[in-house]
RODO-2510 file (C-alpha; in nm, 4 decimals, decimal comma):
residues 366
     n   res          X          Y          Z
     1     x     3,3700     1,5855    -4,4163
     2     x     3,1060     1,5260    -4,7116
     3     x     2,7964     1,3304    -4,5959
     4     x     2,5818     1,2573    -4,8976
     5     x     2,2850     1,0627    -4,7552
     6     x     2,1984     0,8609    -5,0467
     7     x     2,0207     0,6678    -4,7958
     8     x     1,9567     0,7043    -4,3998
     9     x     2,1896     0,4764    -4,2055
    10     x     2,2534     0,4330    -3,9026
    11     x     2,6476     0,6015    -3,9233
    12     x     2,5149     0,9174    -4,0763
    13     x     2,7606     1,1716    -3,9777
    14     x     3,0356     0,9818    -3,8765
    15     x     3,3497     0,9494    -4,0135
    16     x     3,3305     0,5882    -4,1542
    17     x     2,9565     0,6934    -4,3104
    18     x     3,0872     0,8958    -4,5413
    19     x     3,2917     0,6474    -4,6434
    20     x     2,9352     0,4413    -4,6939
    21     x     2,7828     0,7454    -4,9359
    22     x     3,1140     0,6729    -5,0970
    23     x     3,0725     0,3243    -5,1665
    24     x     2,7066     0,3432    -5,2430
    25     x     2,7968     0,5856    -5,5572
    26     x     3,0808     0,3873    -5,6808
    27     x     2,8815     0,0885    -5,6610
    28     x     2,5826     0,3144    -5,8406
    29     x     2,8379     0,4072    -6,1300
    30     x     2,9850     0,1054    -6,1594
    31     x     2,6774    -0,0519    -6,2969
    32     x     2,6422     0,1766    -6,6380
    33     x     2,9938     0,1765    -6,6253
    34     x     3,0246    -0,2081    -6,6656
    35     x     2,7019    -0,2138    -6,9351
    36     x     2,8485     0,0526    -7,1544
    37     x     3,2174    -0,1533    -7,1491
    38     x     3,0889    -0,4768    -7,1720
    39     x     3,3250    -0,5683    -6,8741
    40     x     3,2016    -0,6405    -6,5615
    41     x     3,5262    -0,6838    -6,3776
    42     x     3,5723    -0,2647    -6,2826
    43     x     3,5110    -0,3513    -5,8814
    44     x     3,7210    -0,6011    -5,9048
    45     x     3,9816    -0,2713    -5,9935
    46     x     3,7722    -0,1126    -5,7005
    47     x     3,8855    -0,4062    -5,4714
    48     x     4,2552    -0,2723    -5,3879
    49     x     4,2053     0,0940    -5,4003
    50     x     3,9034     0,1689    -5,1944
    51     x     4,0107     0,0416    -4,8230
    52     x     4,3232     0,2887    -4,8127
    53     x     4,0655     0,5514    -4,8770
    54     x     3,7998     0,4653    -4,6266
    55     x     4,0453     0,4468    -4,3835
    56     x     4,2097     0,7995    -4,4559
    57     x     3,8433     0,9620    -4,4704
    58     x     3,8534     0,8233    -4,0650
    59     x     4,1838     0,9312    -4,0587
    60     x     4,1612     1,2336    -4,2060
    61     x     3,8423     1,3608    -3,9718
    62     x     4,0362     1,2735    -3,6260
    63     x     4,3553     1,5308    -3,7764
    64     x     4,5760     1,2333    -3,7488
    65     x     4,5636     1,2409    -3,3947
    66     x     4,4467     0,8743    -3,3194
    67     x     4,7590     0,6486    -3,3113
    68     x     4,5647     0,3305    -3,3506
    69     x     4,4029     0,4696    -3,6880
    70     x     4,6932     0,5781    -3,8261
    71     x     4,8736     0,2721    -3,7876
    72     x     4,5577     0,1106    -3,9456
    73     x     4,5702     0,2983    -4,1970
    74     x     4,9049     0,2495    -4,2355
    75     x     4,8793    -0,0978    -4,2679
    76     x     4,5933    -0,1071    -4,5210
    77     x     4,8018     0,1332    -4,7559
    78     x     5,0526    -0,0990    -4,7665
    79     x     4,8204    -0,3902    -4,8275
    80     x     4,6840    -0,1996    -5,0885
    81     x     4,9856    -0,0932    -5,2710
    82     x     5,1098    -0,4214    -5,2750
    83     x     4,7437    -0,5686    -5,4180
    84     x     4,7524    -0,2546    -5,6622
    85     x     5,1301    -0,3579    -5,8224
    86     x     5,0568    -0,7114    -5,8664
    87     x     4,7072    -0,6604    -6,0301
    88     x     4,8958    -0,3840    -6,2790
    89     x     5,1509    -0,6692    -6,3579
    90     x     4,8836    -0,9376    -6,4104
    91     x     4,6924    -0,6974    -6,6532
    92     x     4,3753    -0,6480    -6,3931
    93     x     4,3610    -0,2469    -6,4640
    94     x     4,4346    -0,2783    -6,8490
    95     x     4,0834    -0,2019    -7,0404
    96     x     3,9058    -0,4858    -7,1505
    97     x     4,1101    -0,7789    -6,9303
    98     x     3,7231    -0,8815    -6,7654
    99     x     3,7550    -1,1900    -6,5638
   100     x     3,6918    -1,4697    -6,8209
   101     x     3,4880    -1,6176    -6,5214
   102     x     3,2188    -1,3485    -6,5383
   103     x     3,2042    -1,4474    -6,9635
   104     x     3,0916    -1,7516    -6,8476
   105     x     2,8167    -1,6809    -6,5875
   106     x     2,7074    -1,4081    -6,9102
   107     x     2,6456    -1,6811    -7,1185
   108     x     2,5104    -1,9069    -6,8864
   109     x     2,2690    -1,6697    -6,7404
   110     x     2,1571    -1,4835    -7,0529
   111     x     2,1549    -1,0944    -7,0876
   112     x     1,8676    -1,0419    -6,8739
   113     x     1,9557    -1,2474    -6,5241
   114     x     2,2848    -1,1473    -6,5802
   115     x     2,2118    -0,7498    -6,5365
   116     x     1,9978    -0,8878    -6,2081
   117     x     2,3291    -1,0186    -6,0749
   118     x     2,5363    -0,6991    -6,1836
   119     x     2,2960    -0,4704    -5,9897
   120     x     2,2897    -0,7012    -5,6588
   121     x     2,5812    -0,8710    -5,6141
   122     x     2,8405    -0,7762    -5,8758
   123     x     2,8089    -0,4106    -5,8108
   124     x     2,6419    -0,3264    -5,4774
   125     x     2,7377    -0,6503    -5,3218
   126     x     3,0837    -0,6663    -5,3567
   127     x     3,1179    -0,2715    -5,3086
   128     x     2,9234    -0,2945    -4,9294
   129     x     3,1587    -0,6343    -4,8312
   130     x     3,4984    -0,4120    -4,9016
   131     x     3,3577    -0,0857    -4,6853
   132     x     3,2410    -0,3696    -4,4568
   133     x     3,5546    -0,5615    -4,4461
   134     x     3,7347    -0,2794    -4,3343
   135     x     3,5034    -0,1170    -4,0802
   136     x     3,7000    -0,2106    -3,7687
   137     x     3,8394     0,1377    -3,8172
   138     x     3,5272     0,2671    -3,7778
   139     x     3,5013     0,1212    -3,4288
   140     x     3,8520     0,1920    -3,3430
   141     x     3,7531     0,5885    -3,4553
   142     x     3,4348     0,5649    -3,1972
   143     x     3,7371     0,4183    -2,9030
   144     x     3,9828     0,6830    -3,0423
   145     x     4,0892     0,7673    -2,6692
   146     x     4,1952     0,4451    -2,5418
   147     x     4,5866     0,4262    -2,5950
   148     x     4,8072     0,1138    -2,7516
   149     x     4,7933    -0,1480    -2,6297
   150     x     5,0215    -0,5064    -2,6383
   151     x     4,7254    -0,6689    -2,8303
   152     x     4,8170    -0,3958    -3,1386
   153     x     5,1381    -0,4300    -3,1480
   154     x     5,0765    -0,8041    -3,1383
   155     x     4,8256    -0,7583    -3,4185
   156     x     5,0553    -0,5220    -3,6370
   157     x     5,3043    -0,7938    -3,6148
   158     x     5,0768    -1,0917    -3,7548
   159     x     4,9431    -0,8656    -4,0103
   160     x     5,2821    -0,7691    -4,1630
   161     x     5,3612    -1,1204    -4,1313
   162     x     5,0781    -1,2324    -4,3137
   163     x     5,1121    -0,9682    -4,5752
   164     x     5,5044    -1,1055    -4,6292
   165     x     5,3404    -1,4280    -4,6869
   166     x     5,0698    -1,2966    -4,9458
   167     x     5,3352    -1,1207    -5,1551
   168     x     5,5673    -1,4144    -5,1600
   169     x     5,2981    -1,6708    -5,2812
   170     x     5,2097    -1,4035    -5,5067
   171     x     5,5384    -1,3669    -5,6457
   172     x     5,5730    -1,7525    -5,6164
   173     x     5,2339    -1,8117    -5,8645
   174     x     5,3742    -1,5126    -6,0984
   175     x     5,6904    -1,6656    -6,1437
   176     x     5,5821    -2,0074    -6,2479
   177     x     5,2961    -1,8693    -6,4851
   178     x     5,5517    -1,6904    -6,6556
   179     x     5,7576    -1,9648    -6,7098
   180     x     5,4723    -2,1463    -6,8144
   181     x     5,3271    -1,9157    -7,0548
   182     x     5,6588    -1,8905    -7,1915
   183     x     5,6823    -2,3103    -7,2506
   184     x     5,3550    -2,2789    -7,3812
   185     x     5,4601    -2,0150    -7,6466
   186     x     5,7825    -2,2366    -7,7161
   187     x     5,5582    -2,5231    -7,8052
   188     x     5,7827    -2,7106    -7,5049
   189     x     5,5579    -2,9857    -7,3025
   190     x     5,4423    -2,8450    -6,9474
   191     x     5,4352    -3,1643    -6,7526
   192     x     5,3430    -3,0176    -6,4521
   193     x     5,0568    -2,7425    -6,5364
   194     x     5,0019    -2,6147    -6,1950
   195     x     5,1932    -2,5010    -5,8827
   196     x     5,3333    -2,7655    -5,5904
   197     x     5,6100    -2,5823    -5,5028
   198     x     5,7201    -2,3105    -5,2633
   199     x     5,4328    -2,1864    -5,0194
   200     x     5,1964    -2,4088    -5,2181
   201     x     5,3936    -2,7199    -5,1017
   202     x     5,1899    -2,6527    -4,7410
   203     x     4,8616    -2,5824    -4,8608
   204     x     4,6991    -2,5329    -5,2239
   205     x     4,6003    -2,1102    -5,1524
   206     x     4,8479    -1,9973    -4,9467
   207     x     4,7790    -1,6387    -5,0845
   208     x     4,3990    -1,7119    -5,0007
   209     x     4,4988    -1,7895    -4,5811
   210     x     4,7003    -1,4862    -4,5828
   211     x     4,4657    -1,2161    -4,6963
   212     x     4,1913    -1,3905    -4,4730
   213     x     4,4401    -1,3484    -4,1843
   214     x     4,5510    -1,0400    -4,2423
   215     x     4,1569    -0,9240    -4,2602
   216     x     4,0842    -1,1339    -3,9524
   217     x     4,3276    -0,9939    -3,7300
   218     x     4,2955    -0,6296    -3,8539
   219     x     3,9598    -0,7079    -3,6399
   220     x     4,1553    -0,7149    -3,3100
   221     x     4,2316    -0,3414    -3,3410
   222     x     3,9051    -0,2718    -3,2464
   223     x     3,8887    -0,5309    -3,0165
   224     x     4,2091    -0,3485    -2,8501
   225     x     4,0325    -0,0477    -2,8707
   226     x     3,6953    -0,0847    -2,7429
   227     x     3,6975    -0,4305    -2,5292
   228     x     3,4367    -0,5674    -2,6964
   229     x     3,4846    -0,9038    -2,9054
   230     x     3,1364    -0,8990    -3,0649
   231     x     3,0406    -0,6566    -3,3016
   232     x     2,8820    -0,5606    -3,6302
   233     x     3,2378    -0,4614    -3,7718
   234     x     3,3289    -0,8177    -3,7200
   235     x     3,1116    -0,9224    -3,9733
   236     x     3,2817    -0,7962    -4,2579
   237     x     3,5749    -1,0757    -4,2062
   238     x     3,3377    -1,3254    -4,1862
   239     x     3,1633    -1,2567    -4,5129
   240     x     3,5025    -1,2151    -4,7170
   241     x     3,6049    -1,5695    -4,6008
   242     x     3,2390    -1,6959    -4,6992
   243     x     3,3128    -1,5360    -5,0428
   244     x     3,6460    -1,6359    -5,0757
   245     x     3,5883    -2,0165    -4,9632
   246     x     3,3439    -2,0081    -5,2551
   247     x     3,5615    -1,8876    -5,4642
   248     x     3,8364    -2,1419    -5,3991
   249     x     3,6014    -2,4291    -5,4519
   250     x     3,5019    -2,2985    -5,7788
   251     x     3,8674    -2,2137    -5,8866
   252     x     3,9542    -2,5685    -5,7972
   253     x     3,6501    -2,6924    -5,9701
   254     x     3,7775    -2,5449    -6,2959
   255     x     4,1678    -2,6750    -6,2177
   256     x     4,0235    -3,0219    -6,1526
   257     x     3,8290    -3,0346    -6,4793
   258     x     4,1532    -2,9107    -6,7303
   259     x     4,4232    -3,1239    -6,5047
   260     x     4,3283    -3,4545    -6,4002
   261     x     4,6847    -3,4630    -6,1672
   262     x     4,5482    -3,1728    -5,9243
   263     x     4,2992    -3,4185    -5,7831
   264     x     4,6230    -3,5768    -5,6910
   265     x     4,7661    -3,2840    -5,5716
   266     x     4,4071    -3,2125    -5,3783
   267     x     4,4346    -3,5855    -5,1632
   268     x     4,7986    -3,5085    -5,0556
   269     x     4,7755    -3,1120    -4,9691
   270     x     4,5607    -2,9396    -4,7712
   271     x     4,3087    -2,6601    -4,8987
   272     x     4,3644    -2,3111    -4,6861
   273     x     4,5210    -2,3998    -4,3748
   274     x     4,8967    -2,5666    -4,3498
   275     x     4,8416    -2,9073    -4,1713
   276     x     4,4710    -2,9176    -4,1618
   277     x     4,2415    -3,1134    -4,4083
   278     x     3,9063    -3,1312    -4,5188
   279     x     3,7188    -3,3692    -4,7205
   280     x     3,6067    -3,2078    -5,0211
   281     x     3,4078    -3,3363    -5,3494
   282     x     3,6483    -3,4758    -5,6330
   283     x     3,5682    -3,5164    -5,9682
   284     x     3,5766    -3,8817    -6,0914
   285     x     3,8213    -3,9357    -6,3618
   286     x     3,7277    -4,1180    -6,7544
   287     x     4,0730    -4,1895    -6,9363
   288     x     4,2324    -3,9151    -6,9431
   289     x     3,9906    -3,6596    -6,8684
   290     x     3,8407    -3,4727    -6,5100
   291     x     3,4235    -3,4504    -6,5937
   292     x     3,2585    -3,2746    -6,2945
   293     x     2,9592    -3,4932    -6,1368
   294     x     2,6037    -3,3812    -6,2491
   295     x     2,5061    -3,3642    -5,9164
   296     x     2,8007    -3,0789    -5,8616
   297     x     2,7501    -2,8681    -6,1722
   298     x     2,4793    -2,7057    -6,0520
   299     x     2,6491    -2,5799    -5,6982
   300     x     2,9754    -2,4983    -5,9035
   301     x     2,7462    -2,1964    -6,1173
   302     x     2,6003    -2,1412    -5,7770
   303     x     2,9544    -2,0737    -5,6793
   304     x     3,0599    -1,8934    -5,9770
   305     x     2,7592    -1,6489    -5,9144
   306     x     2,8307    -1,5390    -5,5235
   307     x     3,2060    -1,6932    -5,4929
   308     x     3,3976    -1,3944    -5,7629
   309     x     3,6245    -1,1968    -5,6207
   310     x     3,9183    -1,0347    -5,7607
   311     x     4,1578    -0,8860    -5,4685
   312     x     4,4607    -0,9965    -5,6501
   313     x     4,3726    -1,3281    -5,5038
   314     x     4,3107    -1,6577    -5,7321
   315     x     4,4753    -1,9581    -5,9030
   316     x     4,5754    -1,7480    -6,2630
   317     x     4,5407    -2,0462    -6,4616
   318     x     4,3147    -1,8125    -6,7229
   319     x     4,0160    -1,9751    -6,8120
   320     x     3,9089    -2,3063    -6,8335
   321     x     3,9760    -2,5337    -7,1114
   322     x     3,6321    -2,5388    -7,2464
   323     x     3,6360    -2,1895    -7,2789
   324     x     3,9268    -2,1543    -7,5223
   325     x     3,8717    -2,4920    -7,7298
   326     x     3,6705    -2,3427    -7,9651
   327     x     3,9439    -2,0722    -8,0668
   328     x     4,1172    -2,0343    -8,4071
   329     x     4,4333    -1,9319    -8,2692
   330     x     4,4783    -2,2421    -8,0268
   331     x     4,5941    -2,5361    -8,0110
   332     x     4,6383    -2,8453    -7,7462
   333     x     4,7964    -3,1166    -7,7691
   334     x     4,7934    -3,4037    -7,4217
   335     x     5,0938    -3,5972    -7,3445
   336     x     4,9881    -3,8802    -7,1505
   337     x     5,3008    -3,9623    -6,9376
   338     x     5,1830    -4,2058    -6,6442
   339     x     4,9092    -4,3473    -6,4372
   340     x     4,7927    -4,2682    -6,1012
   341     x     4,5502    -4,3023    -5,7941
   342     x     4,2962    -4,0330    -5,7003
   343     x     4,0118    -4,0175    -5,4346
   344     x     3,7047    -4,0261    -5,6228
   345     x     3,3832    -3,8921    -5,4527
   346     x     3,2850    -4,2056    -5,2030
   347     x     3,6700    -4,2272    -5,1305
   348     x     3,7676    -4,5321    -5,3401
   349     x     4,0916    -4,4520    -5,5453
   350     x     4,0098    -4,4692    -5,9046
   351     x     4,3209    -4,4952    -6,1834
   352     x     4,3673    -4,1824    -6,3988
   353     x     4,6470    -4,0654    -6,6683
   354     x     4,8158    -3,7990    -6,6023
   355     x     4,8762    -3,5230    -6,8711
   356     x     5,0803    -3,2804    -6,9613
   357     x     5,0364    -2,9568    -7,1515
   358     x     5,2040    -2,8662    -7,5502
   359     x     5,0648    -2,5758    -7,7683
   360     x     4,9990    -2,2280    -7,7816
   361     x     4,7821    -2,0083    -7,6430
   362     x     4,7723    -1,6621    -7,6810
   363     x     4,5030    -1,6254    -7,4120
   364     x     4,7312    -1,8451    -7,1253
   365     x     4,7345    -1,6826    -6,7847
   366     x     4,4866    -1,3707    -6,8171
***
């Protein structure tokens, strides 16, 4: 087993801190990596590929011989192979596709804040929260003696179940951006520019809940193996769905402000969770235009800056209007086709038009 040391740490020569010297010098390469390229989006390609491995470095050092860790690691391979296929088919891995949303925080930021936030949090950050996301196999490793249990085998169960559910909203969202992309091309109206149906029917990120649940119950494999339900591992979970939550807001922030409907679609479905609602800001609506609030621009960059993540996880509706206006090569063109009710910010319903989509855009679905 290779045990760098970059730095001292409290898991030096364990299984799972190799796999920290591991994610310290992909996070350290990333960095030039991302300067040279001009694309800041390469752990973002990190984000699928690098649990399977820290897993089969804790694997690999017991000889296989820990049942619980295999079938962790099992579980994660599948997760990621899943994660890698549908970010090859959406173009994640193909040089150059950067996430249009880190353009924006470039040119918001300037050159200079902006390499601040590559070495913290776009690099090193992110990096640390996947090895930290999945170190419940480090604590099932450290309990590798204690047998199965009926709390894995439940656990196994809601993960695969929640991994069914990831790949069919996946599939779900891939489906209808084609389609759309392809209307869009035709120079046919898209009436309805973003996803109701299917899984999205019972809550607006159905992908979102399922790769939190799937990373919240991996957790009770080392609750099955040691007996304890507090411990540092657990953090990791909790500071994906901090990043994540972020990340939806801002994602929703940007649907909101191209498609005055979704704040419709916002009041009558709930967020994450099937049959539970919260109360969340809405945009107030001028003809037939979303404008974000003052008061809520600046928390959206603050979102933009610490709520990115890639993970094969987001809306896909490319980038946001405002973004692509400017561009020789497209074109919009609203069709105003009727006139609804939203919940504005204090609650009262406010009328708005809703709009439909015609033109062409090469750029559509990134």
């Amino acid at each position: 087993m290779f045990d760098i040391n970059l730095i001292a740490h409290p898991l030096r020569g364990t299984p799972f801190g190799a796999a920290l010297d591991l994610c310290l010098i992909l996070a350290a390469v990333c960095i030039p990596v991302a300067i040279l390229t001009r694309d800041y989006s390469w752990v973002d390609r990190l984000w699928s590929l690098c649990p399977p491995v820290y897993c089969l470095i804790v694997a690999a050092a017991l000889d296989f011989a820990s049942p619980r860790v295999n079938l962790m690691t099992l579980l994660v391979v599948l997760w990621s192979a899943r994660l890698t296929f549908h970010g090859l088919r959406k173009g994640v891995f193909r040089p150059g596709h950067e996430d249009y949303r880190w353009i924006a925080v470039r040119e918001k930021l300037g050159p200079v804040r902006f390499q601040l936030l590559n070495l913290t949090f776009i690099s090193f950050g992110q990096m640390l929260l996947i090895w930290w996301f999945t170190s419940p196999v480090h604590q099932a490793a450290a309990w590798s003696e204690t047998p199965l249990g009926w709390l894995d085998f439940v656990t196994a169960a809601l993960f695969l179940a929640l991994f069914v559910g990831e790949a069919v909203a996946d599939g779900q969202m891939w489906r209808f951006q084609r389609d759309k992309k392809r209307r869009i091309a035709a120079g046919e109206d898209v009436a309805q520019p973003f996803i109701t149906t299917g899984l999205f029917r019972y809550c607006r990120h159905p992908n979102y809940f399922c790769e939190l649940g799937m990373w919240w119950v991996f957790y009770l494999f080392a609750v099955s193996a040691s007996g304890q339900w507090l411990h540092w591992t657990g953090l990791g979970f909790i500071l994906l769905t901090a990043l994540i939550i972020q990340s939806m807001r801002l994602t929703e922030s940007i649907s909101a402000s191209k498609y005055p409907a979704y704040r419709d679609y916002q009041a009558t479905t709930p967020a994450l969770i099937p049959g539970v609602r919260s109360k969340a800001y809405s945009p107030t609506c001028s003809g037939s235009e979303a404008s974000i609030p003052e008061g809520v621009r600046p928390r959206c960059l603050t979102l933009l800056f610490f709520g990115i993540a890639s993970c094969g996880v987001g809306s896909g509706d490319g980038p946001p209007r405002s973004a692509r206006l400017d561009r020789p090569d497209f074109s919009i063109e609203p069709s105003v086709e009727t006139v609804y009710t939203v919940g504005a910010i204090d609650g009262a319903p406010r009328p708005c038009l809703k709009s439909g989509v015609r033109g062409r855009d090469p750029l559509h679905s990134r």
